[in-house]
C-alpha positions, 0 to 999 in steps of 0.5 A: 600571918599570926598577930606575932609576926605582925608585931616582930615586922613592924618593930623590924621595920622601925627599927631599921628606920631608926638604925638607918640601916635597910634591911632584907625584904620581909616577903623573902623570910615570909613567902606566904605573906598576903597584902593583908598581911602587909596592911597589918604590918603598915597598921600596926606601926601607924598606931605605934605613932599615934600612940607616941603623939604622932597625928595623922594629915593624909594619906597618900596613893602609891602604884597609879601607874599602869606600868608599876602595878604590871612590874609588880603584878598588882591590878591597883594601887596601894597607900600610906600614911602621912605623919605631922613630922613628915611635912616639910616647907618648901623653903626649908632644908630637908634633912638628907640624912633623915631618909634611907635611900630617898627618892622624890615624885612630883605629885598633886596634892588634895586638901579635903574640905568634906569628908569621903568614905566609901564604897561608892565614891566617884570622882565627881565625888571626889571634886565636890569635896576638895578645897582645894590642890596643891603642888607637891614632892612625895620624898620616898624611902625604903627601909627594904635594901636597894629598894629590892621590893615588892607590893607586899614590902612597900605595903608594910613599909607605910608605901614607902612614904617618908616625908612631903612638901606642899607648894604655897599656892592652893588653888581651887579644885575648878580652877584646874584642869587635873587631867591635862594640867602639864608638869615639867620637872627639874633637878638642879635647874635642868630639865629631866622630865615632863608628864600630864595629869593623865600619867595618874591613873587617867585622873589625879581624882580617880586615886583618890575615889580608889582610896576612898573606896579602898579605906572604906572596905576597911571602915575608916574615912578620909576626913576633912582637912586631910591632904591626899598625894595623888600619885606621882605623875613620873617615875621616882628620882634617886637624891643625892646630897645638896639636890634641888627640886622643882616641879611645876605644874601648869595653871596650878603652880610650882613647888620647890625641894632643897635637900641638905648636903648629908 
């Protein structure tokens, strides 16, 4: 793909973050559009942020589900870039209006306190350098219509992420069993879902060795401090107005989502 039409992508897709208005997927108007491609695409608007005072706090892993990257045809996961004005407190009101078409996933969050860069990262790695984890909700948005995407569009479209919330009670990386650590998740005081650690690639820590060695092909570390969102232990659950969400975690705690009513 010609560097021009990752620049005409990009301001498409912010464009359509902006207008609120989703649009069709790129890979239809773009057939022979490659994941590098898609990574262009998702970069170029990355520096677009920056370059307009955005900050870089993490990044997140998408696709660790053995399921989607089957759906998808993909053999790994893909990941996103988490903004400063994509945190979110868990005891504040996350705007609903702010998200095209969102979607929340409970997920365990690491707070990095060494930096990691591949290739050769393993997950013992990953353990030593972690200060700490944390619950958290991964608020997921498509500026792709109805969610008609495949790995290359939500690739460029920064993963899908849109926004986090982290819980308020870091624990320490070895006082969690993260493969077995249990998660019931409510809407609105119901149950509607429960999972294990394991649902993430086997271990929440094995993302987070794929994506130090993934961003290390590229050259570029996860750096100290940064927040990793794991992946999401079920499937991603549409929001509508007013929704509240909770999940908690086992051993590690519980982390809350309110959503406004528009």
């Amino acid at each position: 793909m010609q560097a021009d039409d990752v620049r005409r992508l990009a301001e498409t897709l912010r464009t359509a973050e902006t207008d609120r208005r989703a649009i069709a997927p790129l890979k239809a108007s773009h057939p022979a559009m490659t994941l590098e491609d898609a990574y262009a695409i998702q970069l170029a608007n990355v520096r677009h942020r920056i370059d307009r005072g955005g900050r870089i706090v993490g990044k997140k892993v998408g696709l660790t589900s053995k399921a989607m990257q089957s759906f998808l045809g993909v053999a790994e996961p893909d990941f996103g870039h988490l903004f400063d004005d994509m945190l979110f407190d868990e005891e504040s009101v996350l705007p609903l209006g702010r998200f095209l078409q969102p979607k929340v996933e409970a997920e365990i969050a690491f707070v990095l306190g060494a930096t990691l860069k591949g290739p050769g990262v393993t997950v013992l790695d990953v353990l030593a350098a972690t200060r700490a984890v944390v619950p958290s909700f991964e608020i997921i948005a498509s500026r792709i219509v109805d969610w008609k995407i495949g790995i290359e569009d939500t690739i460029a479209d920064n993963g899908s992420s849109a926004g986090l919330v982290l819980g308020g009670r870091p624990m320490p990386v070895d006082a969690v069993d993260l493969k077995h650590v249990g998660l019931v998740l409510e809407k609105n005081g119901r149950i509607i879902d429960t999972a294990a650690g394991a649902a993430v690639l086997g271990h929440p820590a094995v993302a987070v060795a794929w994506l130090a060695n993934k961003l290390g092909s590229m050259n570029v570390a996860l750096e100290e401090g940064e927040v990793v969102l794991a992946g999401s232990l079920t499937k991603a659950y549409e929001v509508a107005p007013g929704d509240v969400f909770t999940a908690t975690f086992g051993g590690l705690g519980s982390v809350k989502a309110v959503f406004s009513e528009n």
